[in-house]
ROSESE-565603 format. One record per atom (N, C-alpha, C): residue in three letters; atom name; x, z, y. Coordinates in nm, 4 decimals, m for minus. Atoms other than C-alpha are relative to their C-alpha. Example, Ala and Ser with C-alpha at 12.3 -4.5 7.8 and 13.67 -1.06 7.14 Angstrom:
2
   zaro   torvex          X          Z          Y
    ALA        N     0.0890     0.0000    m0.1190
    ALA       CA     1.2300     0.7800    m0.4500
    ALA        C     0.0900     0.0000     0.1200
    SER        N    m0.0820    m0.0060    m0.1190
    SER       CA     1.3670     0.7140    m0.1060
    SER        C    m0.0770     0.0730     0.1090
This chain:
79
   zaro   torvex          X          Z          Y
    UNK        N     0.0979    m0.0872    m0.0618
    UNK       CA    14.1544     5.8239     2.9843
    UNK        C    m0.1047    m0.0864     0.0714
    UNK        N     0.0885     0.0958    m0.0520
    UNK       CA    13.8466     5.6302     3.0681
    UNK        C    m0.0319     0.0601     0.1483
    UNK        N     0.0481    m0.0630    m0.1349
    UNK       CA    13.7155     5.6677     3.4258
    UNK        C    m0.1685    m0.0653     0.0621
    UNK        N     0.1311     0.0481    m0.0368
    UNK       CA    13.3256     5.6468     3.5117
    UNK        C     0.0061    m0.0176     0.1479
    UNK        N     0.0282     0.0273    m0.1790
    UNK       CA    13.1920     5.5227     3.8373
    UNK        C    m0.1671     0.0168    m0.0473
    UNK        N     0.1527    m0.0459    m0.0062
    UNK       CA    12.8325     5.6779     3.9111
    UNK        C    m0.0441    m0.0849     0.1619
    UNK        N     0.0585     0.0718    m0.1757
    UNK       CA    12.6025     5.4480     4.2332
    UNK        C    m0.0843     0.0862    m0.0567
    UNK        N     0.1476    m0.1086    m0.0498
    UNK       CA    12.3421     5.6592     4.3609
    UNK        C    m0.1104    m0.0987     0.0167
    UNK        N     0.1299     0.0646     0.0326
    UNK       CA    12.1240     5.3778     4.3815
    UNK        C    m0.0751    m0.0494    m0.1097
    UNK        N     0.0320     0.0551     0.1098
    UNK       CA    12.1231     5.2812     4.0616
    UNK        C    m0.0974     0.1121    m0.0641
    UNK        N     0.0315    m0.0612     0.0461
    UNK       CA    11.8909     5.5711     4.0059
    UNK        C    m0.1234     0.0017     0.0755
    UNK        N     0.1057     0.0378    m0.0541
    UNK       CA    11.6522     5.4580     4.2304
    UNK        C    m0.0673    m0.1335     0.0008
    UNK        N     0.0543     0.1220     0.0054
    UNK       CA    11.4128     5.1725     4.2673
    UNK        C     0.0902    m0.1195     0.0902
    UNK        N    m0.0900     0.1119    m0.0591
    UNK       CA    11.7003     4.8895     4.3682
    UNK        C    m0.0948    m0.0807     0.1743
    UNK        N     0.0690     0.0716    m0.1329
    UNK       CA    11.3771     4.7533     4.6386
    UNK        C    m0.0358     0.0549     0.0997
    UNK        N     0.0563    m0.0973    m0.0997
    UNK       CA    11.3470     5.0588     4.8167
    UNK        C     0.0321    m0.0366     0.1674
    UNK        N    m0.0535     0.0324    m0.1661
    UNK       CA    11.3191     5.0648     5.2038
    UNK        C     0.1229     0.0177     0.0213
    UNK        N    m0.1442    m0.0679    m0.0351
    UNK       CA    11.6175     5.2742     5.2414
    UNK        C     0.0601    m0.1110    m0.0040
    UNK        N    m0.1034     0.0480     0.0193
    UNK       CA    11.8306     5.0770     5.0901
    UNK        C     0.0120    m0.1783     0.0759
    UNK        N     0.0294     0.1259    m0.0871
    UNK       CA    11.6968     4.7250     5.2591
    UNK        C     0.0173     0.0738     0.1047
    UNK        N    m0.0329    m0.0501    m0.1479
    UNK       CA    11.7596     4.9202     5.5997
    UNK        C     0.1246    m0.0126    m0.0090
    UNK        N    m0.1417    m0.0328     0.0336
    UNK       CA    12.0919     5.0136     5.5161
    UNK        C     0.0536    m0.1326    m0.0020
    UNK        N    m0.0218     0.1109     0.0543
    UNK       CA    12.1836     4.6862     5.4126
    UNK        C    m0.0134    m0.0790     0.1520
    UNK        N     0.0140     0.0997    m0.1143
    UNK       CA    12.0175     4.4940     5.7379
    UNK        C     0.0502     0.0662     0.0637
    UNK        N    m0.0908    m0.0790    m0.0640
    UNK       CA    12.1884     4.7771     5.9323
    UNK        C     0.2087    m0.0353     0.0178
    UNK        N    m0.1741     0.0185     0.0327
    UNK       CA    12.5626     4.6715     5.7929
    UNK        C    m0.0031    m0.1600     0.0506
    UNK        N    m0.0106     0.1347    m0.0296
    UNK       CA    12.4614     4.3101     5.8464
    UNK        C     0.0117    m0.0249     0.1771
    UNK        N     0.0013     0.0254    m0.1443
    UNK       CA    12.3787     4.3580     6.2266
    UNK        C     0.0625     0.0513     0.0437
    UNK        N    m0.1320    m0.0909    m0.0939
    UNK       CA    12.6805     4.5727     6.3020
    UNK        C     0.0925    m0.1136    m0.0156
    UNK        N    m0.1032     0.1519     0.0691
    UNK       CA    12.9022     4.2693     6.1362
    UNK        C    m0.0236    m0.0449     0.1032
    UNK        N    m0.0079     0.1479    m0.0823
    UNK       CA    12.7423     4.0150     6.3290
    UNK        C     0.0348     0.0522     0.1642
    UNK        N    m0.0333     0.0181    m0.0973
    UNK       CA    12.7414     4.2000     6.6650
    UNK        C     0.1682     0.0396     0.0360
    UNK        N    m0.1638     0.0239     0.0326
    UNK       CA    13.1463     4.2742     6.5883
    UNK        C     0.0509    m0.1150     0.0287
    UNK        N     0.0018     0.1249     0.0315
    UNK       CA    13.1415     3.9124     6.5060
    UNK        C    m0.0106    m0.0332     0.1596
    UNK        N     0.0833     0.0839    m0.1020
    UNK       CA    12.9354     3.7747     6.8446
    UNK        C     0.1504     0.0582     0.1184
    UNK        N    m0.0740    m0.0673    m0.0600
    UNK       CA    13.2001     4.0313     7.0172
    UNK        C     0.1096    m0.0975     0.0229
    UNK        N    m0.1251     0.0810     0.0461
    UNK       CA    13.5081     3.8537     6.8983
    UNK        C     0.0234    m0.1201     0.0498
    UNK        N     0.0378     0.2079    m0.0375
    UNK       CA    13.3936     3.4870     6.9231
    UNK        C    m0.0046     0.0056     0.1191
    UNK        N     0.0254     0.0390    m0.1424
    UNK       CA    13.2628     3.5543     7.2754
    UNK        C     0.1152     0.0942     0.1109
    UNK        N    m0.0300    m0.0677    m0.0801
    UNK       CA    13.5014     3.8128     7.4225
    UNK        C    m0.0437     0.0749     0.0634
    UNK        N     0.0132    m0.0828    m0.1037
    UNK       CA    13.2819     3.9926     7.5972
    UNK        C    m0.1356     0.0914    m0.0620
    UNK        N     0.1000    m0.1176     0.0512
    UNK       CA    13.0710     4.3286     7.5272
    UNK        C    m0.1553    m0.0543    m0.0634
    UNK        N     0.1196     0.0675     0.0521
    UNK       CA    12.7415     4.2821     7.3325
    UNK        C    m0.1264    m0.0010     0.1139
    UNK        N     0.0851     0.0090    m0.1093
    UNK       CA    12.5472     4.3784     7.6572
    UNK        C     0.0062    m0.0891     0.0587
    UNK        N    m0.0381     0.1430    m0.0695
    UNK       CA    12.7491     4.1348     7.8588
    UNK        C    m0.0673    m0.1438    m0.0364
    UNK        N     0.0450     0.1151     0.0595
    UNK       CA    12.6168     3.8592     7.6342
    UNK        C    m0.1614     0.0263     0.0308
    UNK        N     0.1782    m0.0304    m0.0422
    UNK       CA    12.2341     3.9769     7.7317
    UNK        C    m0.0255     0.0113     0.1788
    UNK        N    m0.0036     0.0163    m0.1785
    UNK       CA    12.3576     3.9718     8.1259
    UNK        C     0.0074     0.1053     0.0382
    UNK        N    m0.0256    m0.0908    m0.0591
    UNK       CA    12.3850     4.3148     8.1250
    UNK        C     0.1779     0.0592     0.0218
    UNK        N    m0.1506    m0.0557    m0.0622
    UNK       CA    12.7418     4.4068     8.3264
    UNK        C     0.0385     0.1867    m0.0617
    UNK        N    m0.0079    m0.1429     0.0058
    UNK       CA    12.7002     4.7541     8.3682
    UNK        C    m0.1413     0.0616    m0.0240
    UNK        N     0.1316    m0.0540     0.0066
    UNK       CA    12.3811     4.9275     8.2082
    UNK        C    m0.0228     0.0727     0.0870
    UNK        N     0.0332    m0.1425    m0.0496
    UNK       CA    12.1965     5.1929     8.3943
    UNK        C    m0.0243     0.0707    m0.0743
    UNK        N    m0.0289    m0.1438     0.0392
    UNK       CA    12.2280     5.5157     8.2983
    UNK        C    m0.1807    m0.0045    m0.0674
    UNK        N     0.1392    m0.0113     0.0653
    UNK       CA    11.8175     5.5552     8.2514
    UNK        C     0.0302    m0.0681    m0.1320
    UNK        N     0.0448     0.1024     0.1170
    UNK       CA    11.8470     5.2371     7.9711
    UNK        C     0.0961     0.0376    m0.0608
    UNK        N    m0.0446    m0.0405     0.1307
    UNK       CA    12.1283     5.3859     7.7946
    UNK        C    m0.0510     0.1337    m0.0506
    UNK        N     0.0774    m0.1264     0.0635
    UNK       CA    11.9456     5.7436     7.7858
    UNK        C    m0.1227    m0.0568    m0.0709
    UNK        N     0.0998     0.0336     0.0760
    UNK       CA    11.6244     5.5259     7.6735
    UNK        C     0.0599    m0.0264    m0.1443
    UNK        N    m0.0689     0.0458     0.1171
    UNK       CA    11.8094     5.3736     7.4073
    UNK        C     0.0727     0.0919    m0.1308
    UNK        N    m0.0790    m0.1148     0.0649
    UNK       CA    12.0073     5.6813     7.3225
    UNK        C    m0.1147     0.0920    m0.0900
    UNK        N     0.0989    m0.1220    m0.0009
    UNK       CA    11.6837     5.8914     7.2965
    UNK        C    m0.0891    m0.1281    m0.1075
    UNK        N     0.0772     0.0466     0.0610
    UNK       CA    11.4680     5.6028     7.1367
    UNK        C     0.1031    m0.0067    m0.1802
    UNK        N    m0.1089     0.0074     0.0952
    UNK       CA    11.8107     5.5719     6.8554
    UNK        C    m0.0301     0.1431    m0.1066
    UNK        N     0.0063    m0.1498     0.0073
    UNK       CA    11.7915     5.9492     6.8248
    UNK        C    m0.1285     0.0420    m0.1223
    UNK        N     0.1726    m0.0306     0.1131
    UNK       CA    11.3820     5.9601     6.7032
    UNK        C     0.0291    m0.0598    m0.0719
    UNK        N     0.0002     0.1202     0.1210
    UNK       CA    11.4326     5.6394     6.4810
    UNK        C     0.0701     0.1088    m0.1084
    UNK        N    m0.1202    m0.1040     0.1134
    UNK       CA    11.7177     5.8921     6.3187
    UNK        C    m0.0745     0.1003    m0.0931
    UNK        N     0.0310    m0.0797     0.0684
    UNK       CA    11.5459     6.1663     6.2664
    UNK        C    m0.1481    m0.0284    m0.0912
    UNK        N     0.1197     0.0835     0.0356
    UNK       CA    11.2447     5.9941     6.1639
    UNK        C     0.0241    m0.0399    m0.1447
    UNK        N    m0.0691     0.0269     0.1784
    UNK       CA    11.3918     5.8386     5.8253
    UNK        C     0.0497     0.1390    m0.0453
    UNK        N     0.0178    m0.0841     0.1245
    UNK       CA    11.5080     6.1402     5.7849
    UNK        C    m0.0261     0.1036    m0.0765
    UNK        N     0.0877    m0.0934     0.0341
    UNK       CA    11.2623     6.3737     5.7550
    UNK        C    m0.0797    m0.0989    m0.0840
    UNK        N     0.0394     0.0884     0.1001
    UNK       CA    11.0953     6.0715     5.5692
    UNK        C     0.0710     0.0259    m0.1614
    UNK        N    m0.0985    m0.0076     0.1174
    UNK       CA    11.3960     6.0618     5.3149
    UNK        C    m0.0272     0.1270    m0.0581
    UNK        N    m0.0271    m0.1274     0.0908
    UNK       CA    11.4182     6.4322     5.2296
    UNK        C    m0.1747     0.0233    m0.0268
    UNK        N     0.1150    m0.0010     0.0483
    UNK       CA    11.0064     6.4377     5.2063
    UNK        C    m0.0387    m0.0630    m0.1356
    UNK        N     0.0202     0.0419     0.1122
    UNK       CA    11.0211     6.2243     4.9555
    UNK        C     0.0845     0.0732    m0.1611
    UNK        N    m0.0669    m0.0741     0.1089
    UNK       CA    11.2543     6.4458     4.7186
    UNK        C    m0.0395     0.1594    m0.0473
């Protein structure tokens, strides 16, 4: 019984943004995993921040948030 395997990218242009996001996205979760490990201590910690304030993780949260929806009202525009 043969068994196909279908990629969803393979049906798109292989150089697309998306998929270069995606891609540098998996790489910079790795490494800060990685930086984690090696150094022991939180990825903030390593930038001097102890304990954030509340404002800079709502900036962050809220600037995370637009970036999101942003691609992907982009993404489904394009289909």
């Amino acid at each position: 019984m043969p068994v196909s395997i279908r990629c969803e990218q393979s049906t798109q242009d292989g150089n697309s943004l998306d998929v270069w996001l995606g891609r540098l996205a998996m790489v910079g979760f790795a490494v800060a995993i990685t930086v984690e490990i090696a150094t022991g201590k939180g990825l903030l910690e390593n930038f001097g921040l102890t304990s954030p304030l509340p404002t800079v993780a709502l900036a962050v949260t809220a600037l995370v948030g637009v970036l999101t929806a942003v691609f992907i009202f982009q993404s489904a525009s394009k289909n």
